[in-house]
PQR file with spaces between the fields and no chain letter, atoms N, CA, C, O and H, PARSE charges and radii, in Angstrom:
ATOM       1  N    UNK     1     -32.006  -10.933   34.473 -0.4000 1.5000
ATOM       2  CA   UNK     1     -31.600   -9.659   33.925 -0.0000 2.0000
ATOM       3  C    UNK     1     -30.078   -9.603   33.735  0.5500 1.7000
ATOM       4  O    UNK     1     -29.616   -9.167   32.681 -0.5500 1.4000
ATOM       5  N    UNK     2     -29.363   -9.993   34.635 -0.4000 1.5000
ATOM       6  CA   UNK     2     -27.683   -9.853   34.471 -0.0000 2.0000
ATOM       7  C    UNK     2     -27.477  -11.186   33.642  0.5500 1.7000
ATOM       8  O    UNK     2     -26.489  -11.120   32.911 -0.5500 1.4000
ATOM       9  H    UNK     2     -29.738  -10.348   35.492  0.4000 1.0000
ATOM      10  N    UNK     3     -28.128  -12.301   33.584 -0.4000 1.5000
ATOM      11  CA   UNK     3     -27.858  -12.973   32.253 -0.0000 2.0000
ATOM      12  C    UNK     3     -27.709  -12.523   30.796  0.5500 1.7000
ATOM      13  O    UNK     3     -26.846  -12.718   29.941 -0.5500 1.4000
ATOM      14  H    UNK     3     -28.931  -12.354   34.178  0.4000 1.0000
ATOM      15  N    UNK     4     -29.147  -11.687   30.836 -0.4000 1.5000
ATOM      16  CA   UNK     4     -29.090  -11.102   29.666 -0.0000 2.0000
ATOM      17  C    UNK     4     -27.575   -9.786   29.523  0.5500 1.7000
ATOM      18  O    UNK     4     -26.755   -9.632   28.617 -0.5500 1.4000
ATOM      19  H    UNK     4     -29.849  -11.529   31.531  0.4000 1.0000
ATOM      20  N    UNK     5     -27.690   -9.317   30.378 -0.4000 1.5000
ATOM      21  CA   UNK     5     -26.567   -8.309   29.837 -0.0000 2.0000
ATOM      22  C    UNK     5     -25.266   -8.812   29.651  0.5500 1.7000
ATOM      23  O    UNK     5     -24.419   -8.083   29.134 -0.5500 1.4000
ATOM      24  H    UNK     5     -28.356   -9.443   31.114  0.4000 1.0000
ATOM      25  N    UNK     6     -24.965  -10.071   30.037 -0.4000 1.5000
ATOM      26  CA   UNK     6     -23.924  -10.803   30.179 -0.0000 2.0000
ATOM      27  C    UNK     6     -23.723  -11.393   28.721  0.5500 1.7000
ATOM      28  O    UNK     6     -22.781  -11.136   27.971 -0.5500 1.4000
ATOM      29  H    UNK     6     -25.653  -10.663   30.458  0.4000 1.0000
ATOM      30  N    UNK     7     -24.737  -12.192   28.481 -0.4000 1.5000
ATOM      31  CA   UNK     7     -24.996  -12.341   27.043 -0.0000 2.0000
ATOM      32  C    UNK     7     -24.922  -11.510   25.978  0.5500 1.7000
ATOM      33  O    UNK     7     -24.392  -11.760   24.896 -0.5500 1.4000
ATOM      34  H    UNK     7     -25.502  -12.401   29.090  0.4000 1.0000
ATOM      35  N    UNK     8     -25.590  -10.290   26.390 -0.4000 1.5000
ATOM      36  CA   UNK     8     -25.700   -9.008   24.955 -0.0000 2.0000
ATOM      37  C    UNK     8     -23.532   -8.655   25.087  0.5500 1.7000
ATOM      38  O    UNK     8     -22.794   -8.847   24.121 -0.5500 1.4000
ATOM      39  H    UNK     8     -26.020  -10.087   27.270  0.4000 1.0000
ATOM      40  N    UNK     9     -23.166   -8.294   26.085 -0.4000 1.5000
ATOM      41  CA   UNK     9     -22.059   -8.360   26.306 -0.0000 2.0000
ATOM      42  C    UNK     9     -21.063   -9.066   25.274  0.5500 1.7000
ATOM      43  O    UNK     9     -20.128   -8.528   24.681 -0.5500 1.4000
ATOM      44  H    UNK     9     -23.766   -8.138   26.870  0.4000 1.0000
ATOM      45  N    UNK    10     -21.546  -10.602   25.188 -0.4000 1.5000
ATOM      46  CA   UNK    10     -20.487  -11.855   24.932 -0.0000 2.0000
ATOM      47  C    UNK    10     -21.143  -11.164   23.087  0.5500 1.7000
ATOM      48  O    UNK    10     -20.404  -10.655   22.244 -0.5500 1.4000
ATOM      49  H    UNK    10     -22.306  -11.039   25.670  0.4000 1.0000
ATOM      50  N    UNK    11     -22.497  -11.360   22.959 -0.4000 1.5000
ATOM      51  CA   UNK    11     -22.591  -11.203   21.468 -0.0000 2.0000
ATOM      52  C    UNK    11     -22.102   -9.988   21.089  0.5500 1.7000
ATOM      53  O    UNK    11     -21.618   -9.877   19.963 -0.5500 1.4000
ATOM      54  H    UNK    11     -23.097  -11.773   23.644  0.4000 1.0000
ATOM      55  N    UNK    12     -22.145   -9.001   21.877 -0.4000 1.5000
ATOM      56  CA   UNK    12     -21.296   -7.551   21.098 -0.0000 2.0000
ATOM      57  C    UNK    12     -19.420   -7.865   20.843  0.5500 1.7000
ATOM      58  O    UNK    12     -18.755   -7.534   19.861 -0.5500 1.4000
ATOM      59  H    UNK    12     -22.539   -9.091   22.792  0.4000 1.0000
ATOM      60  N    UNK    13     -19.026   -8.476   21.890 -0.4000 1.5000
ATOM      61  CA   UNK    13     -17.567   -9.021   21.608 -0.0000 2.0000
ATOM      62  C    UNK    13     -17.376  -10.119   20.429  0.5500 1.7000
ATOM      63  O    UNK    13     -16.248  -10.308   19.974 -0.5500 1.4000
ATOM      64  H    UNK    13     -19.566   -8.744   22.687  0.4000 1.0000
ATOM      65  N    UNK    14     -18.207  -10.654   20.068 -0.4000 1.5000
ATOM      66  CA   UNK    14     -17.717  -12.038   18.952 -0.0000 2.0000
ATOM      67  C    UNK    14     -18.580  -10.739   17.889  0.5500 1.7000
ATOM      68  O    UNK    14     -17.715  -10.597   17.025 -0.5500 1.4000
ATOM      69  H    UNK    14     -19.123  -10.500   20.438  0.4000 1.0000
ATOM      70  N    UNK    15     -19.430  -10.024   17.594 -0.4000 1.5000
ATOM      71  CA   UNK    15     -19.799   -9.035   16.526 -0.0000 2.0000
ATOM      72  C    UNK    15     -18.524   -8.476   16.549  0.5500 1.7000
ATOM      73  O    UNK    15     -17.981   -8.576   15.449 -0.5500 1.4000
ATOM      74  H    UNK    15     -20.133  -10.139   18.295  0.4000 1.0000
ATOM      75  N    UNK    16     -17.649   -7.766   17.637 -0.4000 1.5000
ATOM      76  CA   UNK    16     -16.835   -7.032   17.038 -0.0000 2.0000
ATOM      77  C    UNK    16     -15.357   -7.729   16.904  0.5500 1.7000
ATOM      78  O    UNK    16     -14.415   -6.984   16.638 -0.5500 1.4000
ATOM      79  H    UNK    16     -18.090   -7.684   18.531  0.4000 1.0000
ATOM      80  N    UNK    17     -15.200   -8.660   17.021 -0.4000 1.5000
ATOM      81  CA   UNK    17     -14.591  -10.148   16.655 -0.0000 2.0000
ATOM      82  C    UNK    17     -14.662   -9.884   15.045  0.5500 1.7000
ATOM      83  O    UNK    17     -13.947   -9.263   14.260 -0.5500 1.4000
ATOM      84  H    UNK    17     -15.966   -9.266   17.238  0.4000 1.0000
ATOM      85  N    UNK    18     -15.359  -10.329   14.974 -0.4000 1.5000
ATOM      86  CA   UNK    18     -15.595  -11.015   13.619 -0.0000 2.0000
ATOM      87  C    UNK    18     -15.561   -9.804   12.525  0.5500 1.7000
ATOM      88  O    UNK    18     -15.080   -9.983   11.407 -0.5500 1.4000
ATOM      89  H    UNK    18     -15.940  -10.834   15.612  0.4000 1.0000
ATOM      90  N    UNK    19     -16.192   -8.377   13.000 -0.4000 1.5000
ATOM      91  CA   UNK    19     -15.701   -7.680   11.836 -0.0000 2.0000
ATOM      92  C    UNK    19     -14.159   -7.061   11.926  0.5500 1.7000
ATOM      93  O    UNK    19     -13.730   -6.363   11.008 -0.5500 1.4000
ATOM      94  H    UNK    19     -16.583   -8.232   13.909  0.4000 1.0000
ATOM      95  N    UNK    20     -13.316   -7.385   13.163 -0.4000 1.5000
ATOM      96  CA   UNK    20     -12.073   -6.853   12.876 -0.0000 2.0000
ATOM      97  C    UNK    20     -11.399   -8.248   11.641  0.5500 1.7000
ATOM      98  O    UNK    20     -10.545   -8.112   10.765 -0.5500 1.4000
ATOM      99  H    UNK    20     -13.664   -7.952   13.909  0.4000 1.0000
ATOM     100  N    UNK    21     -12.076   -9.335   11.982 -0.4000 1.5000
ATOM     101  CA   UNK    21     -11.148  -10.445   11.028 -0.0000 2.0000
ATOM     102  C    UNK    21     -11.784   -9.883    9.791  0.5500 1.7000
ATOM     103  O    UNK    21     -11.021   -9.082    9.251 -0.5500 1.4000
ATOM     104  H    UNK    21     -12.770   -9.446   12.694  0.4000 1.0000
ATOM     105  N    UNK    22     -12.783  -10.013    9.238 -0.4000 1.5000
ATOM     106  CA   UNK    22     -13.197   -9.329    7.798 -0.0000 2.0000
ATOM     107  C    UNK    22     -12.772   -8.043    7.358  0.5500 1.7000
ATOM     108  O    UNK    22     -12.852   -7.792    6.155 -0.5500 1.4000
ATOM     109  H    UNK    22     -13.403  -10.664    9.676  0.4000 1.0000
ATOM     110  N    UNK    23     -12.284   -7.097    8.240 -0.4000 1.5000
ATOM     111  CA   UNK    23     -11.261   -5.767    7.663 -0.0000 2.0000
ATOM     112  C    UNK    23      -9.778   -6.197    7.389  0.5500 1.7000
ATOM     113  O    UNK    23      -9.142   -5.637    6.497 -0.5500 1.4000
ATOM     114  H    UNK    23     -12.219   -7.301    9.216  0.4000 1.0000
ATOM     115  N    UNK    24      -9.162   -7.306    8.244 -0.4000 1.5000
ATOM     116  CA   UNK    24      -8.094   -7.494    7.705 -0.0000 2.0000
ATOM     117  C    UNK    24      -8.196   -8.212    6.948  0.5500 1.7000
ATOM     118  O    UNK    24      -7.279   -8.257    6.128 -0.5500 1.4000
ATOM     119  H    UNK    24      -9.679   -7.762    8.969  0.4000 1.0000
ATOM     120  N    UNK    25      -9.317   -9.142    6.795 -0.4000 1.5000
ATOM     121  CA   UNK    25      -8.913   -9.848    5.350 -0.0000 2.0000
ATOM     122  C    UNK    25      -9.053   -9.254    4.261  0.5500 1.7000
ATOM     123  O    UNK    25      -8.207   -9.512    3.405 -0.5500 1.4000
ATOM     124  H    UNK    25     -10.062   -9.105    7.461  0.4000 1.0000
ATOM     125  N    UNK    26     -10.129   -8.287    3.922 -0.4000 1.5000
ATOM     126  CA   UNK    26     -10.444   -7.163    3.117 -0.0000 2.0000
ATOM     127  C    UNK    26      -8.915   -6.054    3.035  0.5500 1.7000
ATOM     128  O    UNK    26      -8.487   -5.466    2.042 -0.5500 1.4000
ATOM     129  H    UNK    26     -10.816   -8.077    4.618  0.4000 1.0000
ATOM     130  N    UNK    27      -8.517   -6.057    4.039 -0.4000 1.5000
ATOM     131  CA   UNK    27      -7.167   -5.115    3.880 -0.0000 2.0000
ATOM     132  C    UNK    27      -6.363   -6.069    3.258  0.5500 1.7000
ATOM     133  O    UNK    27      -6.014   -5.666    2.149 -0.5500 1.4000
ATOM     134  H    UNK    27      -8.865   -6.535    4.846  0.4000 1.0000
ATOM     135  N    UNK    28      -5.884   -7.297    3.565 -0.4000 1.5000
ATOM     136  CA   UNK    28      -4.959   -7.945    3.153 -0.0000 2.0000
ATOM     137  C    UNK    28      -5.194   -8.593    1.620  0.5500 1.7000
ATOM     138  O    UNK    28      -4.274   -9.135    1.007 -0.5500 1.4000
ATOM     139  H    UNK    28      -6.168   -7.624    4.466  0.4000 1.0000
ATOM     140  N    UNK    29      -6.763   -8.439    1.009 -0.4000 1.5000
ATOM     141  CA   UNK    29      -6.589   -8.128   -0.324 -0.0000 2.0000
ATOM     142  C    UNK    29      -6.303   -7.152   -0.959  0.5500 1.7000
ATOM     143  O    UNK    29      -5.655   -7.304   -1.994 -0.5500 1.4000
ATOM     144  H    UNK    29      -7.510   -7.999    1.507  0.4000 1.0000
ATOM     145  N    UNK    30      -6.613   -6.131   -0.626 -0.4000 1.5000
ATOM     146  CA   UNK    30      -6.852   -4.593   -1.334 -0.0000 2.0000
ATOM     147  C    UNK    30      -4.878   -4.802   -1.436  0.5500 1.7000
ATOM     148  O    UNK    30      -4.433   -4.891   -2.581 -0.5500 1.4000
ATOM     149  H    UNK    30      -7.139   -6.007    0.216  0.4000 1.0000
ATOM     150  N    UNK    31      -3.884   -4.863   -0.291 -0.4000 1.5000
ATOM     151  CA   UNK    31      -2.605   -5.069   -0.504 -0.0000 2.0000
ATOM     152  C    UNK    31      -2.025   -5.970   -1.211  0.5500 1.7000
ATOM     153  O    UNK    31      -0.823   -5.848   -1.446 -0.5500 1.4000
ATOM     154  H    UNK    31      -4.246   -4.791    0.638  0.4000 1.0000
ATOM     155  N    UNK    32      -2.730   -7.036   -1.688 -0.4000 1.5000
ATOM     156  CA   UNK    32      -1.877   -7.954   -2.604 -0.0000 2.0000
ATOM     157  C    UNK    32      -2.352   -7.683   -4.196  0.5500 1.7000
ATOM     158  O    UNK    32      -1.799   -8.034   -5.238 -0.5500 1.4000
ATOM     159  H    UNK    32      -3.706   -7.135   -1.497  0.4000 1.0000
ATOM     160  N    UNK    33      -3.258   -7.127   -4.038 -0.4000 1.5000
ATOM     161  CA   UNK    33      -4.051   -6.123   -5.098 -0.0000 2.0000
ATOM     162  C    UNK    33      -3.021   -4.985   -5.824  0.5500 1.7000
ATOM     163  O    UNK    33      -2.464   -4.873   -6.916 -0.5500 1.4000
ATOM     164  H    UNK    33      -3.708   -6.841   -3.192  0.4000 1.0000
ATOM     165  N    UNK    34      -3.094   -4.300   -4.708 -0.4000 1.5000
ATOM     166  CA   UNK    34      -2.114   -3.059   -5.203 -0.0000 2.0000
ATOM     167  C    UNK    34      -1.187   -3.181   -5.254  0.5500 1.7000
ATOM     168  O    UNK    34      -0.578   -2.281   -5.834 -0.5500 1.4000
ATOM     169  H    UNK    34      -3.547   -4.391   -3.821  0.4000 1.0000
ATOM     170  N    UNK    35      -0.097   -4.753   -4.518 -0.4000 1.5000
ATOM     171  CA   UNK    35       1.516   -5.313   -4.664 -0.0000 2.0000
ATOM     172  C    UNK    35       1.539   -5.902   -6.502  0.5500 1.7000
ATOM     173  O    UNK    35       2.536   -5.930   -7.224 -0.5500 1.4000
ATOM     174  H    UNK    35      -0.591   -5.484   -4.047  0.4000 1.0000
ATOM     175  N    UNK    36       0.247   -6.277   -6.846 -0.4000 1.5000
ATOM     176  CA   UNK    36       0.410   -6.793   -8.442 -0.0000 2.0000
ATOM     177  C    UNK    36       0.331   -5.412   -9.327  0.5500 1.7000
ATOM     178  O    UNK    36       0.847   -5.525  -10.439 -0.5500 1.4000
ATOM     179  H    UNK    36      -0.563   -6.254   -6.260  0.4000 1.0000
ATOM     180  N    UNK    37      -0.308   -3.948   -8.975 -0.4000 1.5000
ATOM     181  CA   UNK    37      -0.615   -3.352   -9.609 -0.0000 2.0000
ATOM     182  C    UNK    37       1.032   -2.324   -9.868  0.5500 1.7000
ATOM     183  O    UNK    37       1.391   -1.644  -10.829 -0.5500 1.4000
ATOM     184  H    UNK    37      -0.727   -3.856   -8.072  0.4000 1.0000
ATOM     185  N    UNK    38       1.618   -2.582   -8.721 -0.4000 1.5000
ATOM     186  CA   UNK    38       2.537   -1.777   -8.395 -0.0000 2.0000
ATOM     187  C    UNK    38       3.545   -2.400   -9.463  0.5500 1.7000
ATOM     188  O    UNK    38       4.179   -1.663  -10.219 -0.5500 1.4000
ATOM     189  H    UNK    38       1.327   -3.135   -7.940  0.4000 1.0000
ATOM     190  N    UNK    39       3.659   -3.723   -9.490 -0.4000 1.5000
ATOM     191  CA   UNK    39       4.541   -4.588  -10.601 -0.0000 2.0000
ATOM     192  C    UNK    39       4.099   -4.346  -11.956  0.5500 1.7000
ATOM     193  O    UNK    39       4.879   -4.177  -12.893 -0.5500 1.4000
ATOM     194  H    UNK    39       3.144   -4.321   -8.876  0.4000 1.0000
ATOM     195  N    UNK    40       2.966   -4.333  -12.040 -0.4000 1.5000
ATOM     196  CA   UNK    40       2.714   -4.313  -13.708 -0.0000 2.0000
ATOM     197  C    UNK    40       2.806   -2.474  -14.159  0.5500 1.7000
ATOM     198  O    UNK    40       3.382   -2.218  -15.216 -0.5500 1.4000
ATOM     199  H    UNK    40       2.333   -4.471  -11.279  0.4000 1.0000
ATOM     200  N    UNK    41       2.389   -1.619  -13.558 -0.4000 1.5000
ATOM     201  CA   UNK    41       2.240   -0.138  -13.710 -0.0000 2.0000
ATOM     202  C    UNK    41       3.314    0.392  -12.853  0.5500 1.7000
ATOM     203  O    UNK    41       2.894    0.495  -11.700 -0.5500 1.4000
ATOM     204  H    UNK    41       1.921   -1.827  -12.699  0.4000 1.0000
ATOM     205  N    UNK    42       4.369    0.716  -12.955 -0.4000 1.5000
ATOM     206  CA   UNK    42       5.607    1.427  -12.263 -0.0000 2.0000
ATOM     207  C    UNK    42       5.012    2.812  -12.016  0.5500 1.7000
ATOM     208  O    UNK    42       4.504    3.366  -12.991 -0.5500 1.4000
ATOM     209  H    UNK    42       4.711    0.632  -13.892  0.4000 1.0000
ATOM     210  N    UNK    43       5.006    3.586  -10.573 -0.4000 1.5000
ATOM     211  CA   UNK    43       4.833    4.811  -11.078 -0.0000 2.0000
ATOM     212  C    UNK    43       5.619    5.714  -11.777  0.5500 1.7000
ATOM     213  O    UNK    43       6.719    5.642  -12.325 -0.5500 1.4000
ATOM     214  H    UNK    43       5.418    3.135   -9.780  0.4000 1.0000
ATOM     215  N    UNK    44       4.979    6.381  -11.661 -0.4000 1.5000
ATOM     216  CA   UNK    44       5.585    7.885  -12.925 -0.0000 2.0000
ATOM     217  C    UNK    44       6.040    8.966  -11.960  0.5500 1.7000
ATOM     218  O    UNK    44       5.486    9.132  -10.874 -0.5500 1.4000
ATOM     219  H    UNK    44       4.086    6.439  -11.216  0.4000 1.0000
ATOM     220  N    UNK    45       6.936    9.605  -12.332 -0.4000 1.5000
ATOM     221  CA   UNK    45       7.362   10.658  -11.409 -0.0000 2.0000
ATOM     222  C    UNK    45       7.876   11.770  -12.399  0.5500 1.7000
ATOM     223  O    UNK    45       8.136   11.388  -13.540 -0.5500 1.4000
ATOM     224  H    UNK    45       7.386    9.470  -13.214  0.4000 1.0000
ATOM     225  N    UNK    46       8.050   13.073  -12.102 -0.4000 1.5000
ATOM     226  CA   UNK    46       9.042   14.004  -12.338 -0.0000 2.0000
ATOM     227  C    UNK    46       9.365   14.855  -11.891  0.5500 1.7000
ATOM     228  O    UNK    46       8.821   15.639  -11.112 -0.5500 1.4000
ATOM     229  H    UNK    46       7.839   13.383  -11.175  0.4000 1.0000
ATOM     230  N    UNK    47      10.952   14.788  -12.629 -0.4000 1.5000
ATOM     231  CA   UNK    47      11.793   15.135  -11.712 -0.0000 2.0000
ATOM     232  C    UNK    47      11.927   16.890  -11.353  0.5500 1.7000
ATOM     233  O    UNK    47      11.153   16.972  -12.306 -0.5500 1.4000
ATOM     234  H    UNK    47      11.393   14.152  -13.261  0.4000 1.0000
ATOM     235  N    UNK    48      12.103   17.985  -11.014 -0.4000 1.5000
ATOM     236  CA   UNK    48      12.210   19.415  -11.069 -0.0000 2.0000
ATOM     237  C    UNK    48      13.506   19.557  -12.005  0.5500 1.7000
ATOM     238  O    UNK    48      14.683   19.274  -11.782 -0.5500 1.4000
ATOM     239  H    UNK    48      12.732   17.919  -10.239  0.4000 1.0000
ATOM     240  N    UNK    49      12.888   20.083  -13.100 -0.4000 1.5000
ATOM     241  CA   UNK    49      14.085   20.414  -14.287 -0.0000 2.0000
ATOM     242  C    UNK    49      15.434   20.562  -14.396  0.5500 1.7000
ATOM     243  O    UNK    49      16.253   20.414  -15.303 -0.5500 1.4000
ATOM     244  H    UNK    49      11.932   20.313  -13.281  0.4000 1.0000
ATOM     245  N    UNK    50      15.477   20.997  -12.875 -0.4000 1.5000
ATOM     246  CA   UNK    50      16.934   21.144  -12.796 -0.0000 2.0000
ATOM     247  C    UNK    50      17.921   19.889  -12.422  0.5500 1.7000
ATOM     248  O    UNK    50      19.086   19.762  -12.801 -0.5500 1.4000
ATOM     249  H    UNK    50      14.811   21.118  -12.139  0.4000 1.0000
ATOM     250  N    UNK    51      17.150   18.962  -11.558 -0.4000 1.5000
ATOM     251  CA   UNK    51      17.533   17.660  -11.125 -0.0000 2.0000
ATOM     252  C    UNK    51      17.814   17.079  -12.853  0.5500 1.7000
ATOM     253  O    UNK    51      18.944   16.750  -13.213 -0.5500 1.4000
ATOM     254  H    UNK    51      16.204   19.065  -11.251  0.4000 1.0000
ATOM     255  N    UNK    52      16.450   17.018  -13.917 -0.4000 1.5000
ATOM     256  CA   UNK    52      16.490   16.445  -14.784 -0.0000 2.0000
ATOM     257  C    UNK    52      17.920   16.917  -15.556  0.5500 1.7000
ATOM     258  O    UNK    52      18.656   15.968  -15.826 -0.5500 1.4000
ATOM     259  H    UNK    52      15.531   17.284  -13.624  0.4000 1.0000
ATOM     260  N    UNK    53      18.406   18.241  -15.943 -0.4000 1.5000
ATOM     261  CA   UNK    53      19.305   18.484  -16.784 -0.0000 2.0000
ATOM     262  C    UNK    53      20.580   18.072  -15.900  0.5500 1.7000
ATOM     263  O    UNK    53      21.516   17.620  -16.559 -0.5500 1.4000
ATOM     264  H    UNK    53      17.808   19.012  -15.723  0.4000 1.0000
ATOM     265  N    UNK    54      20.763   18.156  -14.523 -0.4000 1.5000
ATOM     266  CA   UNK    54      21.781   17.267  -14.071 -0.0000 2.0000
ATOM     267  C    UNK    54      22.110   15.680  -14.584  0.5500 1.7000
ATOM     268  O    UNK    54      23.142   15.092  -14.910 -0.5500 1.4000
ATOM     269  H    UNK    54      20.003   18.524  -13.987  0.4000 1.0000
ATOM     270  N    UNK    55      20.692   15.308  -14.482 -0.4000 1.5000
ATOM     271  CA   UNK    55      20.758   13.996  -15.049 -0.0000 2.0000
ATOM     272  C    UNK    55      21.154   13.333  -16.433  0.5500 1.7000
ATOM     273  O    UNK    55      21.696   12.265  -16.719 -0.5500 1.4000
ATOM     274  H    UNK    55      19.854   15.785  -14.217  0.4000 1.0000
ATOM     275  N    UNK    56      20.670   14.388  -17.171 -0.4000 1.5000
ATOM     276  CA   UNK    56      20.819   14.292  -18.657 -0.0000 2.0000
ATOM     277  C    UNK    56      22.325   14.534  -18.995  0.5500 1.7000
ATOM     278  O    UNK    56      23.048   13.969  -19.816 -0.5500 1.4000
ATOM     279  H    UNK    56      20.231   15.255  -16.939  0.4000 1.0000
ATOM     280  N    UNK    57      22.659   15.858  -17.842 -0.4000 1.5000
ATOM     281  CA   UNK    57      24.478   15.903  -18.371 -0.0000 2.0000
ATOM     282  C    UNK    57      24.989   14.767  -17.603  0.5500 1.7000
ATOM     283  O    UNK    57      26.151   14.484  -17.892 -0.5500 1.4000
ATOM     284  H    UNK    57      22.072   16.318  -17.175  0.4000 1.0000
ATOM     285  N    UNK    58      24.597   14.242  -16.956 -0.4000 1.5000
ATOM     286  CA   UNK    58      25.392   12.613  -16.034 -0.0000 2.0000
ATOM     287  C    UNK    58      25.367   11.892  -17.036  0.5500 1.7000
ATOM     288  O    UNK    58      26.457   11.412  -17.346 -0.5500 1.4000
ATOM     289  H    UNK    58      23.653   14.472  -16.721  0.4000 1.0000
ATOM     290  N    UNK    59      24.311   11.580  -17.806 -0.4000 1.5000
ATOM     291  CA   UNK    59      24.201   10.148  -19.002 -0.0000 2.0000
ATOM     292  C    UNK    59      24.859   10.462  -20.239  0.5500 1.7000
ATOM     293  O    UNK    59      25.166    9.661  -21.122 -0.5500 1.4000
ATOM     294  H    UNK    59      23.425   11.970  -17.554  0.4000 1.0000
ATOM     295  N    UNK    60      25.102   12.064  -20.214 -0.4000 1.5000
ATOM     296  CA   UNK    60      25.878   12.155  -21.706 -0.0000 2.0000
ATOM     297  C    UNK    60      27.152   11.918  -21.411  0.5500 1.7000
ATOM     298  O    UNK    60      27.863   11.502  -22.326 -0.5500 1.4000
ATOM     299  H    UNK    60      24.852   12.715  -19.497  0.4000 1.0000
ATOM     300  N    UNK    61      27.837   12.159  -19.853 -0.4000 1.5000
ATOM     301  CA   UNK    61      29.302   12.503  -19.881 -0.0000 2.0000
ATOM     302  C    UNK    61      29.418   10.939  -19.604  0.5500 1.7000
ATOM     303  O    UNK    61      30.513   10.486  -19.937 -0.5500 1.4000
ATOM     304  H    UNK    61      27.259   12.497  -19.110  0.4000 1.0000
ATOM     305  N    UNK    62      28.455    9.946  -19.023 -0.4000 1.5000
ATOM     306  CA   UNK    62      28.730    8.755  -19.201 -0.0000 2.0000
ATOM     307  C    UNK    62      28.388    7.557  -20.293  0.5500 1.7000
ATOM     308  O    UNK    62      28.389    6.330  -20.188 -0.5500 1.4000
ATOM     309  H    UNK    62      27.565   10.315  -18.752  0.4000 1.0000
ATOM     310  N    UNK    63      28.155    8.279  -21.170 -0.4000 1.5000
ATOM     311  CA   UNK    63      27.895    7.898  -22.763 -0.0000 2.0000
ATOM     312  C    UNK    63      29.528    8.361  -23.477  0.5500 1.7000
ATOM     313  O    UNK    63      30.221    7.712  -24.260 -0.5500 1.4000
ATOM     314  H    UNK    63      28.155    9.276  -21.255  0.4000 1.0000
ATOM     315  N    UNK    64      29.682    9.189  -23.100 -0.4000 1.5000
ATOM     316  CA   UNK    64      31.181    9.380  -23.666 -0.0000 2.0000
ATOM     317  C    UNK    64      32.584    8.973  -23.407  0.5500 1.7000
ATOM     318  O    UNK    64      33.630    8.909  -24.054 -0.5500 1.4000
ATOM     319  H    UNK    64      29.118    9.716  -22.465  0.4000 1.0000
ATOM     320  N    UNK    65      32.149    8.702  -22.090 -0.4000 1.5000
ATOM     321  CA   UNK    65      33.271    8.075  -21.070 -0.0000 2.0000
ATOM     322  C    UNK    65      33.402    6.692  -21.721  0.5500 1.7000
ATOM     323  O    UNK    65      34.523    6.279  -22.017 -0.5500 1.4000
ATOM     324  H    UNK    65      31.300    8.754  -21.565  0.4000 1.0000
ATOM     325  N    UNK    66      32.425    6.039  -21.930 -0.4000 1.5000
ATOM     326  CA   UNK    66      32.012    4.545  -22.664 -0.0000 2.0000
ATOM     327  C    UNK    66      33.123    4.614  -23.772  0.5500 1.7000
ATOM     328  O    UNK    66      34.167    3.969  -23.680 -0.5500 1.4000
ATOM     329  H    UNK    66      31.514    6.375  -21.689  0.4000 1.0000
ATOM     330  N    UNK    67      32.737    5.692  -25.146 -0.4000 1.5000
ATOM     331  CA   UNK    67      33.178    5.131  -26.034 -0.0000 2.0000
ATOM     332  C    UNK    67      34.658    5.902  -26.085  0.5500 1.7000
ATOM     333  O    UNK    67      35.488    5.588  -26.938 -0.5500 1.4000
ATOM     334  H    UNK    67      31.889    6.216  -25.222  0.4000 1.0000
């Protein structure tokens, strides 16, 4: 009897073994996944209007400064 529980024991530890290695390998695709997606598709953002017209008068007064 304490064999067996000793045993069910050892097989519940290598079961939960083995699915922590298959979540990280599954995680560590899903991340090299989304590191290529992140390169090809930049996200998108915007900005609150007021940030934006700051910005817009920054690039004009440094468009003029240029020439």
């Amino acid at each position: 009897m304490k064999v067996a529980l000793i045993l069910g024991v050892v097989v519940a530890v290598v079961v939960l073994l083995g699915l922590l290695y298959v979540s990280f390998k599954m995680l560590r695709n899903v991340q090299i996944e989304e590191a290529k997606d992140a390169k090809l598709n930049p996200k998108q953002y915007q900005l609150h209007p007021k940030l934006q017209q700051e910005l817009d008068k920054k690039k004009q007064q440094d468009s003029k400064s240029e020439q």
